[in-house]
DRENFI-232234 format. One record per residue (C-alpha): residue in three letters; residue number from 0; y, x, z. Coordinates in Angstrom, 3 decimals, padded with zeros to 6 digits. Layout:
N
NODE,ALA,NUM,Y,X,Z
...
END
This chain:
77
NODE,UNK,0,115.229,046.358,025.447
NODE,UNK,1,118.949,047.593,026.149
NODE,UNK,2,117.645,049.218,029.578
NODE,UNK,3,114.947,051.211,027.597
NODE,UNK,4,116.797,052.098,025.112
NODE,UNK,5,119.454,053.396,027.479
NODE,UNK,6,116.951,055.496,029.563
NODE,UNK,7,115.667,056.935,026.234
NODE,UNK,8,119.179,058.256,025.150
NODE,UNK,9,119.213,059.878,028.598
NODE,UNK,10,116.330,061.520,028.051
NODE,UNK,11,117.211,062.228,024.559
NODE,UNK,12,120.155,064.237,025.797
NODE,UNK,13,118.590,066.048,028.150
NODE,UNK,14,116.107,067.330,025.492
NODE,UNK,15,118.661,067.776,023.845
NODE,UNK,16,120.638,069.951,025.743
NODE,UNK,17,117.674,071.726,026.869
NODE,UNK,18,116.550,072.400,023.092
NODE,UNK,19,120.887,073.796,022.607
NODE,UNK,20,120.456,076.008,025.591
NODE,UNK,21,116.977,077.600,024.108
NODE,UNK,22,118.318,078.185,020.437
NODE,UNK,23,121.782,079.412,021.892
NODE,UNK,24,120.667,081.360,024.569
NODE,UNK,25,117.171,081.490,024.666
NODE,UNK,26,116.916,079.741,027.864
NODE,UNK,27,114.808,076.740,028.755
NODE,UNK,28,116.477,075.313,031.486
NODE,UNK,29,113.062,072.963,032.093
NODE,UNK,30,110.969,075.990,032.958
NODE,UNK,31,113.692,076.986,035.026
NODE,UNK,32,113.891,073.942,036.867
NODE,UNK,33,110.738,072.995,037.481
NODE,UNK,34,108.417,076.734,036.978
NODE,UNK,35,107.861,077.328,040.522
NODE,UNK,36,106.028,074.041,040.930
NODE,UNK,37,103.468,073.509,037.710
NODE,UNK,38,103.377,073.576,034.373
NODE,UNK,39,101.995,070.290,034.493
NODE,UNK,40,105.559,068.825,035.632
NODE,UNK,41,107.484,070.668,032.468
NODE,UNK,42,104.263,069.280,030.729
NODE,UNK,43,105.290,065.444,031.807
NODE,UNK,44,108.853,066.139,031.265
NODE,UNK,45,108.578,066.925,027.534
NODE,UNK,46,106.311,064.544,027.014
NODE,UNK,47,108.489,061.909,028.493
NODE,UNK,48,111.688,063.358,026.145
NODE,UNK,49,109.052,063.137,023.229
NODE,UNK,50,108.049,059.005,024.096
NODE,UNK,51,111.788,058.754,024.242
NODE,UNK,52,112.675,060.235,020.539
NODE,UNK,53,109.835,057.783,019.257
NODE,UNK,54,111.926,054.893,021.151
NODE,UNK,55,114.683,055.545,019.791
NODE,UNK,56,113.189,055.727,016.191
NODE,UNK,57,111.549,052.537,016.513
NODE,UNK,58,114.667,050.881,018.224
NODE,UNK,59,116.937,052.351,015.538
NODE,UNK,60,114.467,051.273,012.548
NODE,UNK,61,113.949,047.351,014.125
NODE,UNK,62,117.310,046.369,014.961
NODE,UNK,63,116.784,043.256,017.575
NODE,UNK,64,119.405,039.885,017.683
NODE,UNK,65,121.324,041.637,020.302
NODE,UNK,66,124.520,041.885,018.571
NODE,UNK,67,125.815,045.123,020.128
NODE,UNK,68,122.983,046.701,019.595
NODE,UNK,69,121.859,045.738,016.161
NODE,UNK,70,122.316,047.079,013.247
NODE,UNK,71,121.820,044.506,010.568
NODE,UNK,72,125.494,042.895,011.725
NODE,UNK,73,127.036,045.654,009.990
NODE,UNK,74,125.716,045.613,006.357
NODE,UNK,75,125.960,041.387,006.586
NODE,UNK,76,128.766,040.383,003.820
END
């Protein structure tokens, strides 16, 4: 689960950043990248930023026993 969840922050941040450069300076570094080839690929590459936000909500709202990871430890008195 730590690998996935480490891939999905990547992704997160690179939606993320994409999402900063769009409302900052109204450009989409994605369809930069990738327009010459297909929409398709900018297609796949949201989609895969979007499976990644819903990892990371599901990983954040199910904390596992992995102790660095979890989120339970902290609220345990």
């Amino acid at each position: 689960m730590k690998i996935l969840r480490n891939i999905a922050l990547v992704f997160l941040i690179i939606g993320g950043l994409n999402w900063g450069l769009v409302g900052l300076f109204d450009f989409n570094l994605v369809a930069f990248l990738f327009d010459g080839f297909s929409v398709i690929i900018s297609r796949i590459i949201y989609s895969i930023v979007g499976i990644a936000a819903v990892i990371a909500a599901v990983a954040w709202a199910i904390p596992d026993e992995d102790k660095e990871y979890s989120y339970k430890h902290s609220y345990d008195a």
